[in-house]
N, C-alpha and C positions, 0 to 999 in steps of 0.2 A: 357700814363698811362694804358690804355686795353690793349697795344700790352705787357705792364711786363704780367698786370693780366692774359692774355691767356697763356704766356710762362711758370708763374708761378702756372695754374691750368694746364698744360699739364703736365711739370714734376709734380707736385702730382700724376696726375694719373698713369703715366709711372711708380714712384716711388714705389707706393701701387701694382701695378699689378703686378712689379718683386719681392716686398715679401711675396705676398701670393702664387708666383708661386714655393714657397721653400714648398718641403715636407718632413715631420720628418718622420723618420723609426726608427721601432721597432724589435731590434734581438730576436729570441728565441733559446735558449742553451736548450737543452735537455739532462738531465744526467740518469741515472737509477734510483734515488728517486724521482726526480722533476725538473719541466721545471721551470726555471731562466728569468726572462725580464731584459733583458740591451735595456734601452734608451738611443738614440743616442744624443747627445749635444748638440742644433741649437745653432753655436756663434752667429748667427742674429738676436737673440731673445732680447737682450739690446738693439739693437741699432735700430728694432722694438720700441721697449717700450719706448724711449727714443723721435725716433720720431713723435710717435704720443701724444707724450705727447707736444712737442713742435709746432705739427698741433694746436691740443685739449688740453687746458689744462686738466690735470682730465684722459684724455684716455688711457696715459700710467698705468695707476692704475686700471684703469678698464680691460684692457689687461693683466697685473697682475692678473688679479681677487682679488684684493685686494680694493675693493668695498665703505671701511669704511672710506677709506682716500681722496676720492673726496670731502665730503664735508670739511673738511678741506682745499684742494685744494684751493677748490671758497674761503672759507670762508676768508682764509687768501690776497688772492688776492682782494677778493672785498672789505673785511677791507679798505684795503689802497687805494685801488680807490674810494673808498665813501669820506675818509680825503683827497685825491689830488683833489677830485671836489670842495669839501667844503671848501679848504685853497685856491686852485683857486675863487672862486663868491666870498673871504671876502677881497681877496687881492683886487680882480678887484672893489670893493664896494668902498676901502679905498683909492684905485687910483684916482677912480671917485671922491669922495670928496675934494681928496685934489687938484686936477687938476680944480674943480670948485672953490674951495680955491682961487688957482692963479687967477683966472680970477675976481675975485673981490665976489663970490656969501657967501653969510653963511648961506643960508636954506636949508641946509641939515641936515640929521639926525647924523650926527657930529660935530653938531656947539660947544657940549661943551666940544672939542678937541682942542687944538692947533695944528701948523702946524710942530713939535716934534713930537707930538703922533702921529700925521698922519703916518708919514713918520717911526715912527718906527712902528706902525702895519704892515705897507706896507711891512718891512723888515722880518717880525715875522711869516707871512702869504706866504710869498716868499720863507722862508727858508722848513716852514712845507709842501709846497708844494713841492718842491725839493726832502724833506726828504721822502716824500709819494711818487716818481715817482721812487726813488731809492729802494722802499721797493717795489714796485708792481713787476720789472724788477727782484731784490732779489727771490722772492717768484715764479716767473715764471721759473729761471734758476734752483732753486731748485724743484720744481716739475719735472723738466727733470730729473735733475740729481736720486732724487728719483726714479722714473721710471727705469731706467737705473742701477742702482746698487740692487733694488729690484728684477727683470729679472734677472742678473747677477747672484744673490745672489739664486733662486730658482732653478736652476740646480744643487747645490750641492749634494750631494749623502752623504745623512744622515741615511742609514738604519744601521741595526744592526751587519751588517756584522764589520765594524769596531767601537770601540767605548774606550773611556776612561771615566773608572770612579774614583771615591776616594774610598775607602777602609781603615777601619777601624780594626786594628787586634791585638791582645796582644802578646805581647813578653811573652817565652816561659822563658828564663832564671831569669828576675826581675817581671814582673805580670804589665808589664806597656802598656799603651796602645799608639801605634803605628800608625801613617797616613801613606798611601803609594796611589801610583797611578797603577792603574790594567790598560793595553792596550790590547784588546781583538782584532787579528784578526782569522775571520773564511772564509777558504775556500771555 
């Protein structure tokens, strides 16, 4: 068991220390009215955010600098970890009972259950716990995936150099009014 944990905190470190050894550069074009910044495009910036989201839950977001959506993060995860502890103690409560059942006892705090109801809480509490380990592991693959498409997604190049808009204009021949789509690009 130590000898995974050291292998598996070496490569973290190794991991972390070959992406921070990436450096982004920034060009400058210089023309006769004004100097231009082109940013270069780290493809390693998802897959960044993605794993540290996968370390940390929450860090891919915060690496984002997208701040508002950690607590969301927890929220949603610890949701369903508070219902998989909860549907675990009611399950393991109504095992107990009924296994003391077998054994001949009825002072328990389910004595005015039968040995039906037992067994089907037992089912009801097994299922919602199941259903809650699937929502925790749910929510953790999506926090990555977040991480990783939001990164992806922040590299786009949204300035105004290119743009389309909708455009509103009247026809000159019948006085009616026309939609159309303008695509603007500027040099």
């Amino acid at each position: 068991m130590t000898k995974i944990f050291y292998i598996s905190l070496f490569l973290f470190i190794l991991g972390t220390s070959l992406v921070f050894a990436q450096a982004k550069t920034e060009t400058v074009i210089t023309t006769s009215q004004n100097k231009i910044k082109s940013n270069d495009i780290d493809p390693l910036t998802p897959a960044k955010a993605a794993f540290y989201s996968a370390v940390l839950p929450g860090l891919g977001q915060a690496y984002n600098k997208k701040y508002w959506k950690i607590p969301l993060v927890y929220g949603a995860i610890g949701t369903s970890l508070y219902f998989y502890l909860d549907s675990q103690k009611k399950y393991n409560s109504f095992r107990d009972a009924y296994k003391r059942r077998l054994e001949g006892f009825t002072d328990d705090k389910y004595a005015f259950l039968d040995n039906s109801r037992l067994i089907s809480a037992q089912k009801f509490y097994q299922r919602n716990r199941d259903l809650s380990s699937l929502f925790i592991v749910g929510f953790y693959v999506l926090n990555i995936i977040d991480a990783n498409v939001d990164a992806a997604l922040l590299q786009f190049n949204v300035d105004e150099n290119l743009s389309l808009k909708p455009s509103l204009y009247q026809n000159d021949l019948n006085a009616k009014t026309n939609l159309g789509l303008t695509i603007n690009y500027n040099f």
